[in-house]
C-alpha positions as CSV (number, residue, x, y, z in Angstrom):
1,X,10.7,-0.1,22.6
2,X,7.2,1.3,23.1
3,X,4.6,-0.9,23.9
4,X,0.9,-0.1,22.5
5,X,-2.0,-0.5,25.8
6,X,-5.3,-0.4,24.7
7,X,-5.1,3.6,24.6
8,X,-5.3,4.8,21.0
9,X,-1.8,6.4,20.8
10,X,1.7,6.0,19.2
11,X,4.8,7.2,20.0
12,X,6.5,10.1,18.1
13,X,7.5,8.5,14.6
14,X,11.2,10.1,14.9
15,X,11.7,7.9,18.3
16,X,11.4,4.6,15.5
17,X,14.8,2.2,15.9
18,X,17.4,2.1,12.8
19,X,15.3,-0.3,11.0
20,X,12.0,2.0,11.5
21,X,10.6,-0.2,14.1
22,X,8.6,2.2,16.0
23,X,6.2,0.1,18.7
24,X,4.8,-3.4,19.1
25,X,1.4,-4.6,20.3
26,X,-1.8,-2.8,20.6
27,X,-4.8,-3.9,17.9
28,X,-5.8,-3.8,14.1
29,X,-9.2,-1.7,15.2
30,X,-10.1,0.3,12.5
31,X,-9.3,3.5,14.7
32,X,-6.0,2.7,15.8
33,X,-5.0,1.9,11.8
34,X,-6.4,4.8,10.2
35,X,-4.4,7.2,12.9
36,X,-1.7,5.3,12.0
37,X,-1.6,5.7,8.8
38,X,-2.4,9.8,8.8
39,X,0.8,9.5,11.5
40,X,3.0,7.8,8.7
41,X,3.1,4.2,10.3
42,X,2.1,1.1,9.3
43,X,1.3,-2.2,10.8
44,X,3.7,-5.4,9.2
45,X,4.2,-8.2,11.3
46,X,4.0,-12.0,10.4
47,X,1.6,-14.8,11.7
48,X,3.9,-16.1,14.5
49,X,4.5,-12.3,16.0
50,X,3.2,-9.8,18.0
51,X,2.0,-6.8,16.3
52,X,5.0,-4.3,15.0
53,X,4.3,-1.0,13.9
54,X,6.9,0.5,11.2
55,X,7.7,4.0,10.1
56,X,10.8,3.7,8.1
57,X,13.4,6.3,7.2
58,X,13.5,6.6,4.7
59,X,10.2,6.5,3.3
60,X,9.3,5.1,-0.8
61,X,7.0,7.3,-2.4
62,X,5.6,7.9,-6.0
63,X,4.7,11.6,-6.7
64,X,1.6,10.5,-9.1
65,X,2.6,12.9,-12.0
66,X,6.3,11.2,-12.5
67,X,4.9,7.5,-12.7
68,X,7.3,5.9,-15.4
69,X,5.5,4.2,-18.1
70,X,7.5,2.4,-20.3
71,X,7.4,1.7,-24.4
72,X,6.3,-2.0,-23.4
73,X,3.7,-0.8,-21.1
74,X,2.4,2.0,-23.3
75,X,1.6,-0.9,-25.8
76,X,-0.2,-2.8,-23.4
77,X,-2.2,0.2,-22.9
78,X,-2.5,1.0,-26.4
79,X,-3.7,-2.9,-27.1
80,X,-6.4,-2.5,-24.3
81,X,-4.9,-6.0,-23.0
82,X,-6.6,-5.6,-19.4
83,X,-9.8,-4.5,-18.2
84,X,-9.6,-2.2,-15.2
85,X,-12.2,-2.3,-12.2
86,X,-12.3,-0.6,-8.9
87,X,-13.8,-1.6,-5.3
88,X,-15.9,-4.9,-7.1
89,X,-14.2,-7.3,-5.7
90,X,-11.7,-6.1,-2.7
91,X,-11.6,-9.5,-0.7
92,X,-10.4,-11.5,-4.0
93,X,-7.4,-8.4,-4.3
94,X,-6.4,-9.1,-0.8
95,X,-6.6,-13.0,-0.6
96,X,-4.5,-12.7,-4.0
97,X,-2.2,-10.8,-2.7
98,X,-2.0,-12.7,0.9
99,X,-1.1,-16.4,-1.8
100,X,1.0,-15.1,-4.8
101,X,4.1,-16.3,-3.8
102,X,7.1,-13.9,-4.1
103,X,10.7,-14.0,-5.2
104,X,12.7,-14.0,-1.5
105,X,9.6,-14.6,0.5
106,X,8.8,-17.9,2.4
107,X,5.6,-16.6,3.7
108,X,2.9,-13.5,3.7
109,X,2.3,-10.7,5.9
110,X,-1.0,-10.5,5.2
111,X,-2.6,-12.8,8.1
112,X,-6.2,-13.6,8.7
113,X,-5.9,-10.7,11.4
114,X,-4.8,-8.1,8.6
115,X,-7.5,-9.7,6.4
116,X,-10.2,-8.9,9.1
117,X,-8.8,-5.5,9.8
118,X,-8.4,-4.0,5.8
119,X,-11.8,-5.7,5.1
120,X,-13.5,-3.5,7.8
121,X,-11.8,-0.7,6.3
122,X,-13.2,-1.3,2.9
123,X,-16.8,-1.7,4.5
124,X,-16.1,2.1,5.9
125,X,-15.0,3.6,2.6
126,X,-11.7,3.6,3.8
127,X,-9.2,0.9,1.7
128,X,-9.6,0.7,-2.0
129,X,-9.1,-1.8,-4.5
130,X,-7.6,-1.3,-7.8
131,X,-8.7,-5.1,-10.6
132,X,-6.8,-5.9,-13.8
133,X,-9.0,-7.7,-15.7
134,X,-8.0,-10.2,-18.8
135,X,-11.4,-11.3,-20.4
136,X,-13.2,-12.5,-17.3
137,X,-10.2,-13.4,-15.7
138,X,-9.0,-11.3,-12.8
139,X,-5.4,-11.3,-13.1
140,X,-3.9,-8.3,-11.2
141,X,-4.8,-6.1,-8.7
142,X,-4.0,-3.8,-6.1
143,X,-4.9,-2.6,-2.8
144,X,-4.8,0.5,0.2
145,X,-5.3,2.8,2.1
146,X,-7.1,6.2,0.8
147,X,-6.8,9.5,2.7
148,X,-8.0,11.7,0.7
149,X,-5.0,13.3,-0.6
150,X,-2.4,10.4,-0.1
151,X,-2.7,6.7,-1.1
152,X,-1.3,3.9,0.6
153,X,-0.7,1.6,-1.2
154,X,-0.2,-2.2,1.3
155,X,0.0,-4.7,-1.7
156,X,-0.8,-5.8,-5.2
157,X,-0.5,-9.2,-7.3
158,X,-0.2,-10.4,-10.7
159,X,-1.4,-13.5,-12.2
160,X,-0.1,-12.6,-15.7
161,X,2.6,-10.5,-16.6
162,X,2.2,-6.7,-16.6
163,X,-1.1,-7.1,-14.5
164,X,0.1,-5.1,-11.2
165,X,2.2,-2.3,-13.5
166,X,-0.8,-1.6,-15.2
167,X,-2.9,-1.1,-12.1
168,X,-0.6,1.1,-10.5
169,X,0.2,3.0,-13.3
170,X,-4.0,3.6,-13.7
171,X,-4.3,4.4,-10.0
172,X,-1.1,6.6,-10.4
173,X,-2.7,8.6,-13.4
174,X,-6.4,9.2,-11.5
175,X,-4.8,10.3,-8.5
176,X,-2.4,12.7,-10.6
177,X,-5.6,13.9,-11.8
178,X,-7.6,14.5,-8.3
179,X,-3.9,16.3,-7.2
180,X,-3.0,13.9,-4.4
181,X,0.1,14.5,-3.0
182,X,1.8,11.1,-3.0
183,X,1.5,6.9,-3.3
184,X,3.0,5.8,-0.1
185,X,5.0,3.2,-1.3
186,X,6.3,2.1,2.3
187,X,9.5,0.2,1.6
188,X,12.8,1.0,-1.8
189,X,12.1,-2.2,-4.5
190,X,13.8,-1.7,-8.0
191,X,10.5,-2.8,-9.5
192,X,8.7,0.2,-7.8
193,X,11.6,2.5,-8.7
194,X,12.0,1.4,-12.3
195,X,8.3,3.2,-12.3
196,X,9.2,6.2,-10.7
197,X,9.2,5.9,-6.8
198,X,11.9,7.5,-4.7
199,X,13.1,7.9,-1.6
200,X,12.3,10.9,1.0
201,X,12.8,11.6,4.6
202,X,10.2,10.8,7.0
203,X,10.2,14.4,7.7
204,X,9.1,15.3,4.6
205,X,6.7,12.0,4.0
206,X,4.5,13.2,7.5
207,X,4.9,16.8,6.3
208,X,3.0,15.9,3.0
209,X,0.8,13.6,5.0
210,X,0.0,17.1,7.1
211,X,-0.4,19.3,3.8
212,X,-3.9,19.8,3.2
């Protein structure tokens, strides 16, 4: 197991365990996680553990121009239901998404540490927020990483059914348009491959991370 030091480095991501456990400690500086993230790793850890850094394999990606949008959804759309906002309100996204409570999880990820970190992010320009609005009601939402050519997306929320599809289907259609490569999607749910995500080699995930 590789231990992080202070020294802003990470081990080769092919040298990550089974599980895609690649190193533990180091810090949430806004240095160390945006070369993370341009490396293909990402911090997830819980509030009683030390820091673990992940680069799974393999990897859950959306290629923006096959999002999946189905004849429910395209109503929803079509009935202008929801409202969508971007970067107005990033701390209510991630404190959402740090409280909705989901189905198999006791707990969140998202500590006050990772709260800290993304917000410093989002003062830099850095993480993005993606609001579904009902009325004046914010009811879904999203949130990431943006590097120019990839997204990575860390979390989203809904309040009301369809909220979070409908955010991600809106990010997935802009970033179609500006020709990004890929949603980093992290981790295989049926949810995010009933809208079009798939699997790919971390080989290929850090050689699109590398493409530009």
């Amino acid at each position: 197991m590789f231990f992080l030091t202070d020294k802003l480095v990470f081990p080769p991501v092919d040298s990550a365990n089974s599980d895609g456990l690649l190193a533990v400690g180091g810090d949430l500086s806004p240095e160390r996680l945006l070369l993370a993230y341009k490396k293909g790793i990402f911090p997830w850890f819980d509030n009683d553990s030390i820091i673990l850094w992940w680069s799974p394999n393999p990897r859950m990606v959306l290629y923006p121009d096959k999002i999946r949008v189905s004849k429910s959804m395209k109503k929803v759309i079509r009935d202008d239901k929801f409202k969508l906002t971007k970067n107005t309100c990033f701390n209510e996204v991630l404190e959402h998404c740090s409280s909705v409570s989901r189905k198999g999880q006791d707990g969140t990820w998202i500590t006050k540490e990772m709260k800290n970190a993304y917000l410093e992010l989002y003062e830099r320009g850095i993480a993005k927020s993606y609001e579904v609005w009902e009325g004046e009601n914010l009811v879904g939402g999203l949130y990431g990483i943006d590097l120019g050519h990839v997204f990575c997306g860390e979390s989203m929320f809904s309040l009301t059914s369809n909220a979070s599809k409908f955010a991600f289907i809106k990010l997935a259609e802009e970033l179609r348009d500006k020709e990004y490569g890929i949603i980093d999607c992290q981790l295989h749910t049926e949810h995010l491959a009933s809208m079009g995500a798939q699997e790919i080699s971390r080989k290929e995930f850090v050689r699109l991370l590398n493409a530009r």
